[in-house]
C-alpha positions in Angstrom: -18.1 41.8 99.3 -14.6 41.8 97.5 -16.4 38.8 95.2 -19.3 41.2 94.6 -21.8 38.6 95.5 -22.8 41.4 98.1 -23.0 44.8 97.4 -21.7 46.6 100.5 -24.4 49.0 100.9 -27.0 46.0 101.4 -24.6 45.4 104.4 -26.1 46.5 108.0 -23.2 46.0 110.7 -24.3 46.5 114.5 -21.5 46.9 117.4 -22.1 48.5 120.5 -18.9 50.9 119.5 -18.0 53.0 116.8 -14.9 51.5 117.1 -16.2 48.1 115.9 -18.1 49.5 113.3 -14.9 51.8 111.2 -13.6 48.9 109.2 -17.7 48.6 108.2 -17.8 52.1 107.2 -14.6 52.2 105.1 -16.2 49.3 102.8 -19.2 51.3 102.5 -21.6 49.2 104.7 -24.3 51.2 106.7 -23.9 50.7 110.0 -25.9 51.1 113.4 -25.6 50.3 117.3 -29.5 49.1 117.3 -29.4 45.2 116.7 -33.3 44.9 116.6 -32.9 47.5 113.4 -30.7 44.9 111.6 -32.9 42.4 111.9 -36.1 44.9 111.0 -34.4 45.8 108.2 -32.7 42.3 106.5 -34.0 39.0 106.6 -30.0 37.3 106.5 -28.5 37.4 109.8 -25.0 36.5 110.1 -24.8 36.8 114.5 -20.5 37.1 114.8 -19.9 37.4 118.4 -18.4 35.8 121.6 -20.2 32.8 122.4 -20.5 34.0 126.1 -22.0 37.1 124.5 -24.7 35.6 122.0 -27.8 34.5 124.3 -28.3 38.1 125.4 -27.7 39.5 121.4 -30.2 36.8 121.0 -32.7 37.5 123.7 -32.5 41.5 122.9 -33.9 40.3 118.8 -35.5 37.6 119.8 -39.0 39.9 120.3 -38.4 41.1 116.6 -37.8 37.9 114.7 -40.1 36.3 112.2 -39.9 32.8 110.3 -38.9 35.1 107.4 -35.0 35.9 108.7 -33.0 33.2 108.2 -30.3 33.5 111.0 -26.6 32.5 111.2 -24.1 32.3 113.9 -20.4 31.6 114.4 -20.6 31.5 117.9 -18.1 28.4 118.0 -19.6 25.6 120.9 -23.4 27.3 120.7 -25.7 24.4 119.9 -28.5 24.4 117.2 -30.5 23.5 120.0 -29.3 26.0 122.3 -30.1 28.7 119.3 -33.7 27.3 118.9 -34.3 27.5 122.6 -33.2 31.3 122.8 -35.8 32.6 119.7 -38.8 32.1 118.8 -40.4 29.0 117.8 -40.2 27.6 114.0 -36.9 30.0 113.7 -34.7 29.2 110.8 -31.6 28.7 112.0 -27.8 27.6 110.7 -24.2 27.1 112.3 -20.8 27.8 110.6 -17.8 27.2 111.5 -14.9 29.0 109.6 -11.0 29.2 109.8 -8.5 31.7 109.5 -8.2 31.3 105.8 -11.6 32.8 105.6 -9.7 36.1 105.6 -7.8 35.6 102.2 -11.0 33.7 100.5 -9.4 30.3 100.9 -11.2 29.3 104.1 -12.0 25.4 104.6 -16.0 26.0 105.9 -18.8 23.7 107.3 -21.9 24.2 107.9 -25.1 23.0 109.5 -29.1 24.0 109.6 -31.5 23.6 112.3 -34.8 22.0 112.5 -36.5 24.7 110.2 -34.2 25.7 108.0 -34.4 24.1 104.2 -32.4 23.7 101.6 -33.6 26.7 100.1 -32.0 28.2 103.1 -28.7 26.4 103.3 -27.9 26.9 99.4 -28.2 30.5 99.8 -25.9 30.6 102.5 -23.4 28.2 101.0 -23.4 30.0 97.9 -23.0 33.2 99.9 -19.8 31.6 101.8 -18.0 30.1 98.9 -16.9 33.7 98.1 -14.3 32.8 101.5 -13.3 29.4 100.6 -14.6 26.4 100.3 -18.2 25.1 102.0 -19.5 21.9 102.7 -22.4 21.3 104.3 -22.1 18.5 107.8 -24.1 17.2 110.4 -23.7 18.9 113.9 -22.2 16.3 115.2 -19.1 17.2 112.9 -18.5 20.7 114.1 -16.5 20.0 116.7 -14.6 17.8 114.8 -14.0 20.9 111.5 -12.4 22.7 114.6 -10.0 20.1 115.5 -9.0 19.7 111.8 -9.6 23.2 110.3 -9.7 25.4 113.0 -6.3 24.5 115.2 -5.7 22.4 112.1 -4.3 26.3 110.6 -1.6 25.7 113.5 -0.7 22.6 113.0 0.3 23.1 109.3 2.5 25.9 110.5 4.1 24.2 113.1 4.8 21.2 110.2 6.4 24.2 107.9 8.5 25.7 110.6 9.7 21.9 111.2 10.5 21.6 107.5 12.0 24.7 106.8 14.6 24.3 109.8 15.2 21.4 108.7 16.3 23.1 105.3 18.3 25.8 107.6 19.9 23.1 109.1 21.3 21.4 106.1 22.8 25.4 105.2 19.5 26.9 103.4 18.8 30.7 104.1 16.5 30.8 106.6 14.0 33.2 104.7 14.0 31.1 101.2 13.7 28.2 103.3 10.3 29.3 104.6 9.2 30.6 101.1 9.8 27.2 99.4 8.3 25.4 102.1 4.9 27.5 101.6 5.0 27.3 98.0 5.6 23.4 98.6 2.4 23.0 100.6 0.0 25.5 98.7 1.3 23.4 95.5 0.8 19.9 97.6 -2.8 21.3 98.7 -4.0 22.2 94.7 -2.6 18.8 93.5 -4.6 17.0 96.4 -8.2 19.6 95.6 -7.9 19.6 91.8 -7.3 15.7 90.9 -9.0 14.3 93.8 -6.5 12.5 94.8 -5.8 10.3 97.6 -3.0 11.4 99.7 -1.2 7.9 100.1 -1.5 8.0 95.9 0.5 11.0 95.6 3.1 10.4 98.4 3.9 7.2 96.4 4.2 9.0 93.1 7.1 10.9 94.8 8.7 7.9 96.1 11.1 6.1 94.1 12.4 2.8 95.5 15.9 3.2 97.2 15.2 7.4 96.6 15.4 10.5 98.7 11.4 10.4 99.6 11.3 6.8 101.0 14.6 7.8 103.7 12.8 11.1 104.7 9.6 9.0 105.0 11.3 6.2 107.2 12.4 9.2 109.9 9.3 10.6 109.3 7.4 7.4 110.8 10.3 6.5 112.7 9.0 10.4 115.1 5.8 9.4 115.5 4.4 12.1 113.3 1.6 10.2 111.8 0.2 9.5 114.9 1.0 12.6 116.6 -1.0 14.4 114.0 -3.9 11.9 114.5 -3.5 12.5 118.3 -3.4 16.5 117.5 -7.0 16.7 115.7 -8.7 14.2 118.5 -7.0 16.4 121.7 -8.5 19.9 119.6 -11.4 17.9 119.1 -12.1 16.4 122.4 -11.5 20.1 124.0 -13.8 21.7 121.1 -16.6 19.4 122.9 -15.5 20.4 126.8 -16.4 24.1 125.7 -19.4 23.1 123.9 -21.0 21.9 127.1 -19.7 25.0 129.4 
């Protein structure tokens, strides 16, 4: 809505409490506690619950959708195939998968459409979602992985910044100007990577000179395992993204 590629009062939020719905009504949203009148009343559904909590928000619509919604859920580990066995047959369907980003419109996003949702379908909602960030559209199969990267990916960046900035505070820098020049480093890092297309291993040898400052810090770098203990990171998130999956 703060892009304006939604209009807030086209928005129809439903939570069981008022007290899920306040933040809705201060952006100007309409808002009920009847989910069968959202979907009686718009044909995009976005479904943002619990997973544990979505097959009974589904099987309470289910009797009110048609192949003319086109529904959405965030429910992280809920299957497309899990969502086509809860509604009714020929449902249009789509997963997403955001990250905490989302929040300040710089989100990294995937996305993936069931057996009956188009192109058509998955355009609209990627156009919709690039308002948050950016949106690419994956196989199923890569969910799990988008929450190993991008998901706990958010907290493994931060633990990398802490890391750098102490070791800044360690060598006499203010702890506090430290931390700021470590975030500017990494949001400036992230644009060079996005808006040249870089590969990373080009621009970490641009930096390096031979015999320089880069190349030492690299060599300790290796010499902690941190290439591999990211690598390790992503597949342990991973690995546990597919254990809740299946529960």
């Amino acid at each position: 809505m703060s892009n304006r590629k939604v209009e807030a009062q086209h928005v129809l939020a439903s939570a069981p409490t008022d007290r899920n719905l306040c933040r809705f009504r201060a952006l100007g949203c309409q808002t009920t506690h009847s989910n069968q009148e959202v979907l009686r009343s718009c044909l995009l559904i976005i479904f943002a619950t619990k997973p544990h909590v979505l097959p009974a928000v589904l099987a309470e619509v289910a009797p009110v959708v048609t192949t003319e919604h086109i529904l959405v859920s965030v429910a992280a580990g809920v299957s497309l195939s899990t969502l086509e066995e809860l509604l009714p047959p020929n449902s249009r369907v789509l997963r997403v998968s955001p990250n905490l980003p989302c929040v300040i419109q710089e989100g990294a996003m995937v996305m993936a459409r069931g057996r009956h949702a188009g192109s058509s379908e998955a355009k609209l909602l990627q156009d919709l979602l690039e308002a948050c960030g950016q949106c690419e559209e994956v196989p199923e199969a890569h969910m799990d992985i988008h929450t190993g990267l991008s998901g706990s990916g958010v907290a493994f960046v931060c633990t990398f910044s802490e890391a750098l900035a102490e070791g800044a505070i360690k060598m006499g820098m203010p702890s506090s100007l430290a931390h700021r020049i470590t975030a500017q480093t990494l949001l400036g890092t992230a644009k060079m990577l996005l808006q040249e297309g870089q590969h990373p291993a080009q621009l970490r040898t641009d930096v390096c000179t031979p015999g320089g400052t880069t190349i030492y810090g690299l060599h300790a770098l290796e010499q902690g395992g941190l290439r591999a203990a990211a690598m390790s990171a992503v597949e342990a998130a991973t690995n546990r993204a597919k254990e809740l999956s299946r529960k």
